[in-house]
N, C-alpha and C positions, 0 to 999 in steps of 0.2 A: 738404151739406158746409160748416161753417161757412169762413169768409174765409182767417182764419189757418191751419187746416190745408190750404186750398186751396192757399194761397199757397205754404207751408212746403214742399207737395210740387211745384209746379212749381220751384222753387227747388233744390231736389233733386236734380230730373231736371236741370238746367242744371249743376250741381257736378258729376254724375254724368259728363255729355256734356265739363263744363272739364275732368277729369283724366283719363277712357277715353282716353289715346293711343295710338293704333295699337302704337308703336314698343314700347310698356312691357309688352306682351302676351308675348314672348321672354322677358323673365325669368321669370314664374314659375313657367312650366313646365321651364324649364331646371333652375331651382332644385329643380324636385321631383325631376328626373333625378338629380341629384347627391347628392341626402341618403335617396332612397328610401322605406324604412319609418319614419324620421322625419319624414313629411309634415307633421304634425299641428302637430310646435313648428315647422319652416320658414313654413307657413303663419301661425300667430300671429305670428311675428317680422317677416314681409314685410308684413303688414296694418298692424301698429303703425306703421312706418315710410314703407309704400307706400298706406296709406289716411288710418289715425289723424293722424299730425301735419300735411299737406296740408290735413286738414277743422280741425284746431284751429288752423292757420294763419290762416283764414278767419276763425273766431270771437275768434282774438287781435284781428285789425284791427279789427272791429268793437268793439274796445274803445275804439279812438281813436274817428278820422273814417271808417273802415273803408277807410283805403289802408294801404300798407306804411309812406308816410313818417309816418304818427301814430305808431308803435311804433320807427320805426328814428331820428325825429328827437332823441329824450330825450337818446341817445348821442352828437350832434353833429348840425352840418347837414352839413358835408366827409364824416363818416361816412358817413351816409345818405346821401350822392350815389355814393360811391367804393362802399358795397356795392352798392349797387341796379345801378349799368354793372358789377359784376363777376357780378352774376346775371344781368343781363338777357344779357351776352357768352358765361355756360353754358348757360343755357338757349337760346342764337340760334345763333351760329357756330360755338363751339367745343366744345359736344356737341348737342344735341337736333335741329335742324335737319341736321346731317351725318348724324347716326342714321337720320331718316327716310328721307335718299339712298339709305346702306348698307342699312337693311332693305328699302325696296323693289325694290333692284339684287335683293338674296339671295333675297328670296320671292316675288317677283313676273314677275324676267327672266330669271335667270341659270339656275334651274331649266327652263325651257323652252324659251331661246335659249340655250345655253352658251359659241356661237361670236359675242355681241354683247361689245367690250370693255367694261369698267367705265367707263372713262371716258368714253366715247361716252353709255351711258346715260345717267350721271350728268349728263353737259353738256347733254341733250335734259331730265333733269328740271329742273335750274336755273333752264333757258331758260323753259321753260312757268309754274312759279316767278313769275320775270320778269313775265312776260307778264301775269298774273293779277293781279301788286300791284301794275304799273303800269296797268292797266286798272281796278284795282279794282272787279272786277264782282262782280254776283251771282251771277251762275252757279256759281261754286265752292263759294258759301255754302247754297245750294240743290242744290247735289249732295251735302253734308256732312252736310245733314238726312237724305239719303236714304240715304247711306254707314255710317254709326254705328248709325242701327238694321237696315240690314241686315248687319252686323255682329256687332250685338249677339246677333238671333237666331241667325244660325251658329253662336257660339260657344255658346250657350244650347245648340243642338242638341249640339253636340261635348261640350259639361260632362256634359248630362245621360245622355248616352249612355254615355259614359265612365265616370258614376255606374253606372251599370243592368249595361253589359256592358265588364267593365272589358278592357284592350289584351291585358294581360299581367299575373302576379300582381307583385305589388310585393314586393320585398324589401331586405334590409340593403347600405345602401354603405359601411359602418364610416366616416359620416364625421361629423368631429369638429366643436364649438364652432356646431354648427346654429343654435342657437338666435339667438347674436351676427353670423353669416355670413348668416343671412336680414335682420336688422336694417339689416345694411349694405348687403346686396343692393335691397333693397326701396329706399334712397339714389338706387338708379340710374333709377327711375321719373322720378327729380326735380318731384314734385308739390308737393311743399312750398315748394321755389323759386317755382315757377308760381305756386302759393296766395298768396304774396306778394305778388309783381309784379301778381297780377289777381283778388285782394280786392275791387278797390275797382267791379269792374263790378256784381258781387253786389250790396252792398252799398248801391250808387244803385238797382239795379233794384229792392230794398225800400224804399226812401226816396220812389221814386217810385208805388208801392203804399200810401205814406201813414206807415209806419212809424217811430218814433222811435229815438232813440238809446240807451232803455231795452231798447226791446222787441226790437233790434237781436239781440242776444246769444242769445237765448229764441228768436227763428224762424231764424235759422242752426243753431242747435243740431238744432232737429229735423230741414231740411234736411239737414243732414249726416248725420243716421242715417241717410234716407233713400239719400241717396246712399252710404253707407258698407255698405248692404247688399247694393246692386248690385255695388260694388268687390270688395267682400268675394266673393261668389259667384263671380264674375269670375277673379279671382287666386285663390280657395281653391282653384275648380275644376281651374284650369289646374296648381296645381302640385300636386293630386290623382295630375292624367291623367298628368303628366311623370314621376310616380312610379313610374309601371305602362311607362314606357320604360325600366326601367337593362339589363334582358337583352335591348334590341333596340339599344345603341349602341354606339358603340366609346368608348376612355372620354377622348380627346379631343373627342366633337364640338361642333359649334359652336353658337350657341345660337339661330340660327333654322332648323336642320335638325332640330332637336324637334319644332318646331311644326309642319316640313312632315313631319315623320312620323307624328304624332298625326291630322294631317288627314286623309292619307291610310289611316292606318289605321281610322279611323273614317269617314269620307266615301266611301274607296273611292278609284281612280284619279282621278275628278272633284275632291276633295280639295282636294290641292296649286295647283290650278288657285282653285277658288273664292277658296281662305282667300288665297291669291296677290295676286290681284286687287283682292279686297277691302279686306286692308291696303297694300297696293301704292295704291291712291285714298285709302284713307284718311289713310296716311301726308303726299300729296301736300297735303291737306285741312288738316292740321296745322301741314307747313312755310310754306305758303303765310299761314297765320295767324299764326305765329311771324314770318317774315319780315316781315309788315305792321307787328307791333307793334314789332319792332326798331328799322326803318327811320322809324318816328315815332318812339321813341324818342329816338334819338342826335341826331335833326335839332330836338327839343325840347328836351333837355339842353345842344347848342351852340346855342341861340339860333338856329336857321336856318342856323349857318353849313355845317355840312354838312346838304346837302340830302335829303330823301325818296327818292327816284331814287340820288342816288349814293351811300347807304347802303344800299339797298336790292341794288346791283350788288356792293358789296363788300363785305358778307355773305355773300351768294353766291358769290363767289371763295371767301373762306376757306373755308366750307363745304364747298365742291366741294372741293379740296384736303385736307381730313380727310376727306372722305368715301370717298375711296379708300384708307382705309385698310383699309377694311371693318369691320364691327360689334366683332366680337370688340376688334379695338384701340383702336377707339374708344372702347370699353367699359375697359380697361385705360386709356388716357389721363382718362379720367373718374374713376377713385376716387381719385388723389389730391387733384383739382381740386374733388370731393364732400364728400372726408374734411377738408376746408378750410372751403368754405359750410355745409355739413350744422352742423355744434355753434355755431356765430355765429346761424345763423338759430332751431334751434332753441332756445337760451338766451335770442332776441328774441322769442320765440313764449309759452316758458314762465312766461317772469318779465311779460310782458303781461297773459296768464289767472290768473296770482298779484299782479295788483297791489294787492289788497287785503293782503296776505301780504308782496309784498316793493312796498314803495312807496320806497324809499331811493334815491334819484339815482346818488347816487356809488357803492352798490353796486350798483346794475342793471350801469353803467357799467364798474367793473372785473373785474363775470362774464361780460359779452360781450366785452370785450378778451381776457381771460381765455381765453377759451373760443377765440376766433382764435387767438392764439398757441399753444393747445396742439394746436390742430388743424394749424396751421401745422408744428409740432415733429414732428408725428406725421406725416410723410409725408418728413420728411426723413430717407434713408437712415442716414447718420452718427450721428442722435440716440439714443441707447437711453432709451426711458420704460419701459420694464419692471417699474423698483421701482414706479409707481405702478400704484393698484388699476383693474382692468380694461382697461388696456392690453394686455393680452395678446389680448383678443378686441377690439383696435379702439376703445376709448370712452376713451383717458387721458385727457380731455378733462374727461368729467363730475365727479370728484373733488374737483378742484380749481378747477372752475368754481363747486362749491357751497360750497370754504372760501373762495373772494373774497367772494363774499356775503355770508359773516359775518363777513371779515373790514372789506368794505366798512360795513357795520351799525355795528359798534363804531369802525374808525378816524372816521368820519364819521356822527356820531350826530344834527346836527340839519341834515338834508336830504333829510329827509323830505315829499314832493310830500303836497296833498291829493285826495283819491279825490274 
């Protein structure tokens, strides 16, 4: 096997391992519950957004220095500081970290203990949390190896199975704008955030394989198919099998009682217990990493003043504290907070991978303003965007993200960067 494709596919496997999070496995099988015999566009739509833009987030950085701040400085340096602590606070306390809580109270305890309170759990996972990033051991990091692929093959078994003898036949949920509603769904994965914020690990580990800043672009790319096969199978599968649940639920349920019903319906009584435990650790395996990077995070951005330890502990407050909200609300507290970062990052993502296409300062600059504000607008009850195009399925954003670009081009015509 020559170098580069050696490389390209351990590289892969590492993208593959950074977005597989436990907690994102709940959407797409929910998603399949809800749209049924429309699996086919749900499935494209949550790929594009739950696989696609994450891995071209990736290849964006690597057009800079391959961090986030080469693509997010063009726009300011205040900018770039103020988005990056408002991704790094979605993806740490104020959803992804709580999520893990919530999902492993739901699939891991609460089905088997039902008389343990939420919060009690919750306080014993924090604590162990705790424990772990102030210990900073390996132990955690060496059970996560062992976590993820015995993970991976379960659900391997549960896809394929599902494939061959399906639960239930699949039929119509009359439900509307599929196409737009997996788009945004797949949003909640929040990979693309992550992509961002941890480009820039990738990126060293090819650099320290020897690679330059040309060939950067070329061995991420193939990277990413690789790993965008395994997503893809991953999520197709799951909101396949959710699709063969609509005549086993009721038509509120929740969305990690699919998963414990799929499990069980395939695994058998054993099931719910396995897939349980397994994201129940794995979950643990993710927060525990989210927390570390947080907690160097904030204590790098204030210069030391707030410390590793006491960021670390009050992360974990907030955290615990949404995390009793349970999934489902945490999930509702998330899309508007998504439907905000989602078109800023992606517009800094886009206009990165077109820099040969759009290289104009001033208009990069007022299509990610742009693109904030209308994301901004769009979550505000009061506002009506309706006259513009695709508002109605959620994107008012994009429109007129793309006439600032040209309107940036012409008002400001000689500010133009060189490639």
């Amino acid at each position: 096997m020559k170098k580069n494709t050696k490389d390209a596919t351990i590289i892969g496997f590492a993208l593959f391992s950074m977005f597989f999070g436990a907690g994102n496995l709940i959407f797409p099988a929910y998603l399949g519950n809800k749209i049924g015999s429309q699996f086919l566009l749900g499935i494209i739509g949550f790929i594009i957004t739950g696989v696609g833009i994450p891995l071209l987030a990736i290849v964006s950085c690597s057009m800079g220095d391959g961090t986030f701040d080469s693509i997010s400085n063009k726009i300011g340096k205040n900018f770039s500081i103020i988005l990056t602590i408002l991704l790094f606070v979605a993806i740490g306390p104020m959803l992804a970290i709580p999520r893990t809580a919530a999902t492993t109270y739901e699939l891991a305890i609460n089905p088997f203990f039902p008389k343990v309170p939420a919060l009690l759990a919750m306080v014993i996972y924090f604590l162990i949390n705790i424990f772990f990033v102030f210990k900073k051991s390996s132990v955690i990091d060496t059970l996560g190896k062992y976590l993820t692929p015995t993970l991976i093959i379960l659900l391997g078994f549960i896809i394929i199975k599902g494939l061959l003898i399906p639960i239930d036949k699949i039929v119509s949920t009359n439900a509307v704008n599929v196409f737009s509603s997996s788009l945004l769904e797949g949003y909640q994965t929040m990979d693309a955030i992550a992509a961002l914020l941890f480009a820039g690990i990738i990126t060293k580990s090819l650099k320290v394989k020897g690679y330059n800043n040309k060939e950067m672009p070329s061995m991420l790319l193939k990277s990413s198919i690789i790993a965008g096969i395994g997503l893809a199978f991953v999520y197709g599968g799951l909101t396949f099998i959710g699709a063969q649940t609509v005549n086993l639920t009721l038509k509120n349920v929740g969305k990690t009682e699919i998963l414990i019903l799929i499990s069980r319906n395939i695994l058998g009584d054993l099931g719910p217990i396995l897939i349980g435990v397994a994201m129940g650790l794995a979950c643990l395996t993710t927060s525990i990493g989210l927390l570390t990077s947080g907690a160097e995070f904030f204590e790098k951005v204030s210069k030391g003043k707030l410390t590793y330890k006491f960021n670390a502990i009050i992360i974990s407050i907030i955290s615990l504290v949404i995390a009793t909200l349970g999934v489902d609300k945490i999930i509702v507290l998330s899309v508007p907070i998504l439907n905000v970062l989602y078109p800023v990052s992606i517009t800094l993502i886009v206009t990165s991978l077109l820099n040969k296409l759009i290289n104009n300062i001033n208009a990069i600059r007022l299509a990610t303003y742009t693109s904030l504000i209308f994301g901004l607008l769009s979550v505000i009850p009061e506002v009506n965007l309706n006259f513009i195009p695709l508002s109605n399925i959620g994107f008012s954003w994009v429109i007129p993200t793309i006439i600032a670009i040209f309107i940036g081009c012409i008002a400001f015509p000689n500010t133009y960067k060189k490639n």
